[in-house]
N, C-alpha and C positions, 0 to 999 in steps of 0.2 A: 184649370188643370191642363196642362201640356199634352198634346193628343200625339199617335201616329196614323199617318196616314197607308193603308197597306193596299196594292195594286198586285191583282194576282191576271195573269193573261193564259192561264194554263185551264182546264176542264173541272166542272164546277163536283167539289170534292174528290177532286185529284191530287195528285204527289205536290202540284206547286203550290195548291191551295191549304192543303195539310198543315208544309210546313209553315206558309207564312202564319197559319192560327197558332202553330207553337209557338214562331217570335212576338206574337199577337199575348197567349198566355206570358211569356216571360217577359215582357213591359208590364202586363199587367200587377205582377207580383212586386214590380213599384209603384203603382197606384197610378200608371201612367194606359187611358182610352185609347184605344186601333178601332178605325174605322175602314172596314176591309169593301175595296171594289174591285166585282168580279167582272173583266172585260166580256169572255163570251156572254155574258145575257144582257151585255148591252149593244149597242150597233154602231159599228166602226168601222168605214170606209177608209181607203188607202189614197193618199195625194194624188192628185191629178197634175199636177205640174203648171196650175193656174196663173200662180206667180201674183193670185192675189194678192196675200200676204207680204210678198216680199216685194211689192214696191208702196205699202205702205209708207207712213212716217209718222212721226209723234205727235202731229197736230191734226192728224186724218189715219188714223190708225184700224185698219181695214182686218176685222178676225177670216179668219179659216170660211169658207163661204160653204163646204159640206153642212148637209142638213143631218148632223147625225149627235151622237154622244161625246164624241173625243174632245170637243171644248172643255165640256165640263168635266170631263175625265182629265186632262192639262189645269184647270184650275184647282181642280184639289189636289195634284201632285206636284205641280210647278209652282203655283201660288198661294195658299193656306197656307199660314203660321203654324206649321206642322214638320214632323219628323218623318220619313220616306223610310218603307221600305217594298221592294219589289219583288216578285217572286214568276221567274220567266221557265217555263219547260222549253228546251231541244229539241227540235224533230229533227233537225238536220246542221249538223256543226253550228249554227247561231242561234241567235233569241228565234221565238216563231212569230208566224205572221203578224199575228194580233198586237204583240208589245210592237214590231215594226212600223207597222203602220199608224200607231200611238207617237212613235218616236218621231216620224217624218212628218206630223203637223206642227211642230211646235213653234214655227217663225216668230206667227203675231203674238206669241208669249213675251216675246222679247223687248219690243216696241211697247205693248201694253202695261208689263210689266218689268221695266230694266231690273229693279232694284234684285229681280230673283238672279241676277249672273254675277251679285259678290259672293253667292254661297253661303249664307249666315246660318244656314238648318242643314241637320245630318241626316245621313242615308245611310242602306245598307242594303245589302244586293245577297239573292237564293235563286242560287241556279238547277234545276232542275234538268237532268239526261235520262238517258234510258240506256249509257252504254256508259264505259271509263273516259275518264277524262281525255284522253286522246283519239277520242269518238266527236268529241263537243270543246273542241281548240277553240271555237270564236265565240259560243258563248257570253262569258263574262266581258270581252270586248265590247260588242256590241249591245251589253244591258248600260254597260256605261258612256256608251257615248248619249245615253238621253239620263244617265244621273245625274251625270256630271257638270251640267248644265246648270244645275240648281242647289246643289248640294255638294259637301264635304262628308268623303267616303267614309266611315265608321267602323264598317264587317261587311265581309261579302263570305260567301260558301259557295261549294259547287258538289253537288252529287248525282251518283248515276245510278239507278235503278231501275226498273221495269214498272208498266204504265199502271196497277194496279192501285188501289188505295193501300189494300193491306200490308201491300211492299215499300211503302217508306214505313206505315206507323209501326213495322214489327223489326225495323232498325232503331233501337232507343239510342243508338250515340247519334243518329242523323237527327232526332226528335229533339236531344239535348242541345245539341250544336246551335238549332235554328231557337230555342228555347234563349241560351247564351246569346245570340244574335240581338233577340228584342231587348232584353237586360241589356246590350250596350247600349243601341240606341237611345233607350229610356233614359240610361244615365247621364247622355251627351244631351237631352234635353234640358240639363238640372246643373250645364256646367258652361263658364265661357268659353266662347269660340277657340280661344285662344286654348284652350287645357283640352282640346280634342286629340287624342290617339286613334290611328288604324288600329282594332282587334284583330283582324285576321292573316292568314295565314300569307307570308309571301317566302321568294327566291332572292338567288343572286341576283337576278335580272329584272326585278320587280319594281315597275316604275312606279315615281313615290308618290305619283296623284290618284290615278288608277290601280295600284298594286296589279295587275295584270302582268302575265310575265309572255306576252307576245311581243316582238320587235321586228322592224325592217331593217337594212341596211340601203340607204339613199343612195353612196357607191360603190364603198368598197370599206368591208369590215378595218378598222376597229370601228365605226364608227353605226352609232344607230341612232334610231329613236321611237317613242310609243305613237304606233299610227292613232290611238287614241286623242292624245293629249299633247302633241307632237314637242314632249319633251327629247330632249338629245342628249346621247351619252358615248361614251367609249370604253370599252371592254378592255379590263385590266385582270392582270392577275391578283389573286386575292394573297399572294403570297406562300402560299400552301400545296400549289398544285393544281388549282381551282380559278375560273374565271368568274368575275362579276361585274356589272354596268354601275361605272363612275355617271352619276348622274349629273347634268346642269341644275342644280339648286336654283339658280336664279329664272331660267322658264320653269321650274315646276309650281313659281309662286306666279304664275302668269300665262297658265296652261291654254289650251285651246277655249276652250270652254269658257274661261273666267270672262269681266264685262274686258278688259283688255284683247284679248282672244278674240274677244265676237267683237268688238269694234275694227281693230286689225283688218279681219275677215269681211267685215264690212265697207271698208273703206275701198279694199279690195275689188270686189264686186261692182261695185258704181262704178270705179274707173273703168272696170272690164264693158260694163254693160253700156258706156259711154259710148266707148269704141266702136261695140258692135252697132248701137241705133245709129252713130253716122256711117257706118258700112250698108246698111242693111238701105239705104235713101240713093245708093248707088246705080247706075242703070248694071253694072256687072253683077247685082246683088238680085236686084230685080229680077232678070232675066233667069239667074239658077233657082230663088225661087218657085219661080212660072214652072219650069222643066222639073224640079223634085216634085212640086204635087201633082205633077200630072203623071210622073213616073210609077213603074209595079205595079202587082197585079194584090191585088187587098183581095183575102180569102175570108169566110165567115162561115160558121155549119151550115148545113141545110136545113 
């Protein structure tokens, strides 16, 4: 039987945990298992900048060297022949700590497991705020730069509420939404990759890998792209009176994310990192160095 796998990083029988049990019952009503993990009651340390991971390789493949949870919290969400969905509460305009620091282990996923960066299994994303949507801009951004990595988006939602339990469950169109939510996933487990639809809600300006409707401008408008997914577009009139983002179709089949995206991104990196270990063998390298660490005055409590 086809499972989902559900990842809640919000407070245990809180607004995020709530809802993912609703999209949790509405997979269920297809006959489709949620196996829900709760991050805070598990122990999850934040990257240290080791760099162990990333100079792994595929013949000496080096995991995460913290002594905590988040491996196996990354293998049932990155790895498992399983359906994704996540459910992230807001403290402050982004995802909060706990899914952060979930999201910045994931290197040696990648090495250990390539085959998760064609995306073959769906997700779907529950945002939780405690204020309106223009409280909680980064959000959904930031829940997706660690979906997107492994999955093809399905539904995502976003609502704002106040921190109590009884304050989502006595919104039953929030209860139904997230309820809708599991039903689609469930359903995309039951269907080719190929016959996958986005459910959810988007804009004019809704980039078509991330539906996310934030954008930069690299110099100078029309032109943009999703910092996510770093699809590129240009802003045209819709005709009507109204602008909307003409999007690159051909990166959006070839997003950041995808194994293309991360090899790209990789290949990237070694030359950079080339560069710098012959700078760093320098006696001019040496010398600054010597003089930054011994530089500042390093404070500690009492």
């Amino acid at each position: 039987m086809k499972k989902i796998i559900g990842l809640s990083t919000g407070r245990k029988n809180g607004n995020s945990e709530a809802l993912l049990k609703a999209a949790a019952m509405g997979a269920g009503e297809l006959g489709v298992e949620t196996e829900i993990i709760r991050a805070m009651d598990l122990r999850v340390l934040p990257c240290r900048g080791c760099f162990a991971c990333s100079i792994s390789t595929n013949v000496n493949v080096k995991p995460c060297v913290l002594d905590d949870d988040v491996c196996w919290i990354l293998e049932k969400t990155m790895v498992e022949d399983a359906g994704l969905i996540v459910s992230v509460p807001c403290y402050h305009l982004r995802a909060n700590a706990y899914f952060e620091a979930i999201g910045e282990r994931t290197n040696h996923v990648f090495l250990m497991h390539p085959e998760v960066l064609e995306r073959n299994k769906p997700g779907a994303i529950i945002a939780v705020g405690n204020s309106p949507h223009w409280w909680t801009p980064l959000i959904l951004t930031t829940i997706n730069i660690f979906v997107q990595h492994t999955r093809i988006l399905i539904d995502q939602m976003e609502v704002g509420y106040a921190m109590e339990l009884g304050s989502v469950l006595r919104h039953k169109a929030a209860i139904e939404r997230a309820k809708q939510l599991g039903r689609n996933v469930a359903k995309a487990l039951s269907m080719p990759k190929e016959e996958w639809k986005y459910m959810g809600e988007e804009s004019a300006v809704s980039c078509p890998v991330c539906h996310c409707d934030v954008v930069q401008v690299p110099e100078d408008l029309p032109d943009v792209y999703c910092p996510v997914c770093w699809v590129h577009g240009v802003i045209k009139s819709d005709g009507n009176g109204k602008m909307k983002v003409e999007w690159n179709m051909e990166e959006a089949n070839h997003p950041r994310f995808s194994s293309y995206g991360v090899k790209e991104h990789y290949d990237f990196v070694v030359h950079r990192s080339a560069e710098d270990y012959s700078y760093l063998a320098t006696d001019d390298a040496k010398r600054m160095i010597k003089e930054f660490k011994a530089y500042g005055k390093i404070i500690r409590p009492d």
